[in-house]
Every structure is written in structure tokens, then in C-alpha cells.
N, C-alpha and C positions, 0 to 999 in steps of 0.2 A: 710398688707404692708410688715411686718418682712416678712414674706414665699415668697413672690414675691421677694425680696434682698437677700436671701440665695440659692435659687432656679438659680436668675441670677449668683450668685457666684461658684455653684457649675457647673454650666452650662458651667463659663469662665476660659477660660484656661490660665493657671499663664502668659505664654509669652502676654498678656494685660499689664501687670503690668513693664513690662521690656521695656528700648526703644526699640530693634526689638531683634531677634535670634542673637545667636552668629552664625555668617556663618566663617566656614571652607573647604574651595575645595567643595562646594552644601552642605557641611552636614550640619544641624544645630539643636542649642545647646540652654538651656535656661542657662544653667550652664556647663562649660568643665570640668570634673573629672583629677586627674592630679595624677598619680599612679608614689610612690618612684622607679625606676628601678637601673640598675647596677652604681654602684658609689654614689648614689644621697645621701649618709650618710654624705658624705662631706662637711665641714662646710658652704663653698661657695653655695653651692648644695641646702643647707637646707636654706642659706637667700634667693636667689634665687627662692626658693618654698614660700617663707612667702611675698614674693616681690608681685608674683605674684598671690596670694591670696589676700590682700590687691587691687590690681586691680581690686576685683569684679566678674572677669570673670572667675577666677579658682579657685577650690577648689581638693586641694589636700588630697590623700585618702593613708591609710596605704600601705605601702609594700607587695605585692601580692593580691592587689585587682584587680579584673579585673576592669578597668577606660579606659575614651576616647583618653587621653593621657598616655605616659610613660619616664620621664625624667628621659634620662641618663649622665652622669657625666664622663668622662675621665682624669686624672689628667699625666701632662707629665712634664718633665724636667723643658721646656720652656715656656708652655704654656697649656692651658686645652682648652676642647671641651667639647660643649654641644647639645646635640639632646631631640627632641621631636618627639618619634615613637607610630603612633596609632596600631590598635588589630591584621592588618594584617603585621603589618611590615613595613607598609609606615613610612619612614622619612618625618616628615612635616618641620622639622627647625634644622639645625645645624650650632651652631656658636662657633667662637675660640676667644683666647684673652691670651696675654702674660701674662707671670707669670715672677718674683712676681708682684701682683698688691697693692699699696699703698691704694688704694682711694677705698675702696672694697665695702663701697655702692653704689656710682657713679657709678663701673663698673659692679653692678648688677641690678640696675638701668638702665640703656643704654640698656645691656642686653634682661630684660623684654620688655623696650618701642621696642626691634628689633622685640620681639618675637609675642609682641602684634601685630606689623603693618604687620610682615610677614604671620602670621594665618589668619585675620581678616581684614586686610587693613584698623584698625580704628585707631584712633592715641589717646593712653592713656592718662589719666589726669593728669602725672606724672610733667606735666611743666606748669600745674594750683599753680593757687596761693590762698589763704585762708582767707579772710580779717575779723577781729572782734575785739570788745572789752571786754577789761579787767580792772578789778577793784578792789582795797581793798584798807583799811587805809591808808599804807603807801605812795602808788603813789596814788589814786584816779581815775581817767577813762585815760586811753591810747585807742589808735590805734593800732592794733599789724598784723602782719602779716606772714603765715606758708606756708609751702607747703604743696603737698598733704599727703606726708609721715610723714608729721607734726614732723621734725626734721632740719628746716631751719628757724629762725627766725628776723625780723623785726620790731623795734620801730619807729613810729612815733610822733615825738613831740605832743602835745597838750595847752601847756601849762597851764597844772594841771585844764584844764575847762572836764565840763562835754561835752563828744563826745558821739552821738547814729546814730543806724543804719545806716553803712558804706554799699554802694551800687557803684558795678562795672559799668565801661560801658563797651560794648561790644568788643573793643580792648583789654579790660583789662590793660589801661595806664593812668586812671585818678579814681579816687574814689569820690563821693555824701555824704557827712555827714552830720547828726544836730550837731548843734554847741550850747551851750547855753551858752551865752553870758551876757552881761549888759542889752541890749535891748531883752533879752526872747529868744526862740529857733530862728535862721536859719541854710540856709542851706550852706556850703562852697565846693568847689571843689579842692581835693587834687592831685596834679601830684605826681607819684610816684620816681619822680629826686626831689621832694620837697616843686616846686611853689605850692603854696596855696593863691585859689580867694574867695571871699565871693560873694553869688550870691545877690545883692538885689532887692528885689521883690516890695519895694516901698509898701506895703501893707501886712499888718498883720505879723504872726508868721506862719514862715515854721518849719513844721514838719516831711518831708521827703521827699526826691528827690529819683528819678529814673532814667536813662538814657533812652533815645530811639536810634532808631537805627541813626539818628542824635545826634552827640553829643552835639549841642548845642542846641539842644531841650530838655529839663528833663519834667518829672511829676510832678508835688510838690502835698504832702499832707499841702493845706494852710490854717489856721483860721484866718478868718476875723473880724468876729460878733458874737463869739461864738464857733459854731457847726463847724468842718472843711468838704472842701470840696476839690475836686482835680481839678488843674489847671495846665494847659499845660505852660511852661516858656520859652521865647525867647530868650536865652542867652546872644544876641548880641544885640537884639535892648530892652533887657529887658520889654516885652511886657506879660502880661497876657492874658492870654484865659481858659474861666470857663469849666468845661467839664462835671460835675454832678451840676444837678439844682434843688435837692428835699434839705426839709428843716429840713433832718438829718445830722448826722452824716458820712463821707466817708472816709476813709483811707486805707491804707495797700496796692498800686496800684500793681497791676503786669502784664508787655505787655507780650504776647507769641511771639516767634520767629519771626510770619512773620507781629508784629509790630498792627496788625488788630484783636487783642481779648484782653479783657481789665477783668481782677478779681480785685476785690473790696472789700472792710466789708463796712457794712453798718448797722444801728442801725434802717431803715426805719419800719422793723414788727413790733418793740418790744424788737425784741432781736436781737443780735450781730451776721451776718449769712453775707455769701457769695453767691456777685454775678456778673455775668458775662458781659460785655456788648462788641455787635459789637461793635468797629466803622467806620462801613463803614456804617451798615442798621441804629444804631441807636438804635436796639433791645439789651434791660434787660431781663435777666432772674434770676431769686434766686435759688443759686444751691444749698444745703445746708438746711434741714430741720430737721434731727435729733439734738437734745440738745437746748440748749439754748444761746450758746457761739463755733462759729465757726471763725477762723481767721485766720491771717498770711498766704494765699493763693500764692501759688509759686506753676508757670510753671513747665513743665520738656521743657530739649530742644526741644521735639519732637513733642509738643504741645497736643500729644495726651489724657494726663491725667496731674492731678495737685497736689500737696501735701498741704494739712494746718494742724494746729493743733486747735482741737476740746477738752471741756471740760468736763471729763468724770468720773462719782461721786470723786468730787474734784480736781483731778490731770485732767492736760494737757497730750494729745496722739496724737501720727501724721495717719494723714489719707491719702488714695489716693485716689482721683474720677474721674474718664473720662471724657474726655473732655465735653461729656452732661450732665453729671449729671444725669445719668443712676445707673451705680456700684461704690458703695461704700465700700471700705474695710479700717478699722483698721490693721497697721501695729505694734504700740508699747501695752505694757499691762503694768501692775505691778502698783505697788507703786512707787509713784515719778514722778513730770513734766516732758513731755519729747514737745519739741516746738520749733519755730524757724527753720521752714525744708529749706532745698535751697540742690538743684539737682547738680550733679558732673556735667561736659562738654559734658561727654558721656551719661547720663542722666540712670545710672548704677545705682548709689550710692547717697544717701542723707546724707545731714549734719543735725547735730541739735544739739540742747542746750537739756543738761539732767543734772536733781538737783544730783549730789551726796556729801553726809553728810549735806545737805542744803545747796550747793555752787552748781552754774550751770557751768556746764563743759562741753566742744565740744567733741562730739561722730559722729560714721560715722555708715553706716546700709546699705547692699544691698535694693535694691528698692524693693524687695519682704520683707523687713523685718528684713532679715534674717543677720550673722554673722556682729554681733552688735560690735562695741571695742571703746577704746577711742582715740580720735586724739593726745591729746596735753599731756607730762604729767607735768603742773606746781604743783607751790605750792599749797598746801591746803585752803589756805587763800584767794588764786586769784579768782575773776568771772570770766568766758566767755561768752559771749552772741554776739547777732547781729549779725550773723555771716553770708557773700556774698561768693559764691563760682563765682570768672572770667570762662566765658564762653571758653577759648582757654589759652593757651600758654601767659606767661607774662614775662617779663625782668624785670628779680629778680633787682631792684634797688641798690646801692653803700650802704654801711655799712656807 
């Protein structure tokens, strides 16, 4: 079985693992090279090269390499200009912008999101928003909230109770939390102006909601009698409806895109592994049979493949499998938990929670793996975890 999964790896071509090519004017790209050209030493030059490197889709390369791009730099009295020339001299992007600028990451920022939509016609994850939780002694669990460049931040009240796993809805204008309370875990709904509802389910302890593409429709992970299961929740006429009816354990829900593919954990073999369920035919399937401990199953937008983290001699590592459950690759290694994946907007870039010095910390990773960094930089002492990436554009909320 190992020789038939290397064989199909080596068989499939890395753009699997990417939501589609970078398309530029027909050409395409699994990664854009981004080569220093005249001027680009300048300091505006060089944020603007690490802008969009952080983006995912560029990786820039020393000075005189030959690359698919070459960013050049003009600097003027009033104002500077900037272009992106490929190998024969096409101009692809030139843009200007007054000088002096005050607000120099905002304006390199704007910058990237022009340059992104004008190459690629996709629109960056620059105006996603980051939602998770943090913890230590002093405060105890918060809500907090970052942007992508994880230099904009956001507290949410909690009132010093235990909060878990914060979950967008698909506008990205309301948030799904466990709440643990007097009465054991539920579930509450936070607006990002404030309002905060408690969902009650009249039955058991919830342990985590999801949105669907109705927002008054959620998932609930709910424990009844025990062993939880997942049920579908009617926000308004507060109605349950049971959705898994084996007499295991189910959690960790995740819809895909078009609302009609349902990932699961489930403890039904034995052991803790992922599985897939229509629901339109009704059809299970167990996607997931290497190890003994597979979990946290998250979509990409594209539905094509999915990320979880799997437990591998000892430590946590994030995996990616296609939507059948055909190819499997490992994307983290080493020493240390790495878990918690949740996909960017463009389905580029994954989040997760990585142990560093024994504190779990938000890190970011191209979807092949690759240029790994850390998102947030707090204190030493802080957790991060739980951590939902909104699927679009959000309205950063009032300080």
C-alpha cells in the first residue's frame, strides 16, 4: 500500500495541492518568482517585496536572477512609481502614489491588493480577518481578533469565562462560540458591533457550532447521553434535527463550499479517523486510515482537497487529502505539535497552531508546505489556538 501512495505522489503534480495556477495574461504559474530590478533596494521597495511574499503567490529571488517577474522602483520628488516587467520587457503593472506617505504600510498594502487583482483578477486575503483564542494566568481565555498581516488587533470581552473554538459565518459578520458556563459548555453567537445571543438548544451540552450557508441554520457538535453527535440547529424556531445516528462518538463538523459534503471525526472503528458524508445520497465514507488518531478536518475553499491534523510518533502534523481520499501528503515534520489547519480565502495558505517553547502559537504555511513564519508576535506566556480564518472581506469592528 506504501508503494501505491508514493507512486500516486510522485505521479501528481504539486498544482493538486494549490487551489488552481496562478493565471497571468494565459501564463501560468504554481509560484510567481519576483526578481529585485532597478531601484527595488529602497526601503518602500523592499516592504513591498515582503508584502507580497506573505501573499503566497510571490516569492522573491536575489538581484540578477533570472525570475517571472522584475520589480522596479522609481523614486521622484512628488511621488514614486512602480512596475512589474516580465523576461521580454512586457510591462504587466505600473502604479504611482504621492510622496511623502505617512501610513507606509496601508499604502503598501493597497499597493499589493492593486497588484494582486491586476495580474491575477483574484482578490487577496488582505481584508480577511483571523479570529482565536488566547490564554494565560493573568487574563485567562479571551477572544481576540488579527488581520492577515497579523498586525491589527481586536479584544473581545468574555467575562474571564472559559471561550473555545470561535467559528465564522460565511459573511464574516457574526462568530459561533463554546461558552462554558454555570450550566456546562454552550453555544453563543457573537456580532462583531458586539450583540452577543446564547443559542439554547433546550437539550444537552453543546460543543460546537458551525454556520451553514443559512445563517440561521448552525451544526452543533451536541452531547446528550453521553457520546456527542451532530445536529442541525434552527435558530429561530429553535428546533433540532439529528444528523449522525451511530452510537459513537461525532465531532469536529466541516461543510464544503457548495454546503453538500459533510467531514466528520468519528471514534465508530476504534480509533479516532475521518469521514466524509453526502448529504444529498446519504453516503459515508472513512477517509483516513493511516495512524490511529486523525482529526480536525477542514475544507479548502475549493473543495477540492481538505487539511487535518494526524498524530505522528507523538507529536501532531498537518496533512492534505483530496477530496477522495485517494492522495495523501504530509505537509509539517519535526519536533513539536503542529494542528488546528483552517485554509486562507484564496485557499493559498493555511493557519495553525504550532507548540513553541511549550506555548501554542499561530503560524501561517503556503498549502504546499512551504515558507512556514509566525503570524502574531505576543507575549511568551500567551496561548493561541482555535483559530477560524473568514472566508471574504470583513468590517474591521469600532475599537
Amino acid at each position: 500500500m506504501k508503494w501505491l501512495l508514493l507512486l500516486c505522489l510522485s505521479l501528481c503534480p504539486t498544482w493538486v495541492w494549490a487551489q488552481d495556477y496562478i493565471e497571468i495574461t494565459g501564463a501560468r504559474f504554481s509560484l510567481v518568482t519576483l526578481a529585485q530590478g532597478q531601484g527595488a533596494d529602497d526601503p518602500y521597495a523592499q516592504e513591498l517585496l515582503a508584502t507580497l511574499r506573505w501573499s503566497g503567490l510571490f516569492e522573491p529571488v536575489e538581484k540578477g536572477t533570472v525570475a517571472d517577474l522584475e520589480l522596479q522602483f522609481s523614486r521622484f520628488p512628488k511621488f514614486a512609481k512602480i512596475q512589474l516587467v516580465g523576461l521580454e520587457g512586457m510591462v504587466f503593472y505600473t502604479g504611482t502614489f504621492a510622496l511623502p506617505t505617512l501610513e507606509v504600510q496601508e499604502e503598501v498594502t493597497a499597493q499589493a491588493v492593486e497588484i494582486i487583482k491586476t495580474l491575477t483578477g483574484e482578490k487577496p486575503a488582505f481584508g480577511s480577518g483571523i479570529v482565536y483564542v488566547t490564554k494565560n494566568k493573568a487574563q485567562g481565555y479571551r477572544l481576540e481578533l488579527t488581520n492577515f498581516l497579523g498586525q491589527r488587533h481586536k479584544v473581545f470581552s468574555t467575562e474571564g469565562k472559559v471561550v473555545l473554538l470561535p467559528r465564522w459565518d460565511l459573511a464574516g459578520e457574526q462568530l459561533a462560540y463554546t461558552y462554558l458556563g454555570d450550566h456546562g459548555p454552550q453555544t453563543r453567537v457573537l456580532r462583531l458591533r458586539g450583540l452577543v445571543e446564547e443559542l439554547r438548544t433546550g437539550k444537552g451540552q453543546s460543543l460546537e457550532a458551525i454556520f451553514t450557508k443559512n445563517p440561521n441554520r448552525l451544526l452543533l457538535t451536541l452531547s446528550i447521553q453521553g457520546d456527542s453527535d451532530l445536529y442541525w440547529f434552527e435558530r429561530k424556531r429553535r428546533q433540532l434535527f439529528k444528523e449522525t445516528q451511530r452510537g459513537s462518538t461525532e465531532s469536529s463538523p466541516s461543510l464544503d463550499s457548495t454546503g453538500q459534503r459533510l467531514l466528520f471525526v468519528s471514534d465508530r472503528s476504534g480509533a479516532v479517523q475521518i469521514y466524509q458524508k453526502n448529504l444529498t445520497s446519504g453516503l459515508e465514507q472513512r477517509m483516513t486510515f493511516e495512524g490511529k488518531y486523525n482529526a480536525e478536518p477542514c475544507w479548502s475553499p475549493s473543495a477540492k482537497f481538505f487539511a487535518f491534523s494526524g498524530l505522528v510518533e507523538g507529536n501532531y502534523q498537518i496533512f492534505l487529502m483530496d477530496q477522495r481520499g485517494l492522495i495523501q501528503r504530509q505537509l509539517t515534520h519535526g519536533p513539536g505539535s503542529k494542528e488546528q489547519p483552517r485554509f486562507s480565502p484564496d485557499g493559498r495558505q493555511i493557519l495553525f497552531v504550532n507548540k513553541v517553547a511549550g506555548k501554542q502559537k499561530l503560524f501561517l504555511m503556503r498549502v504546499d508546505g512551504s515558507y512556514v513564519r509566525r503570524l502574531t508576535s505576543s507575549p511568551d506566556n500567551l496561548e493561541e489556538f482555535n483559530p477560524d480564518w473568514s472566508q471574504g472581506e470583513i468590517e474591521w469592528p469600532e475599537p
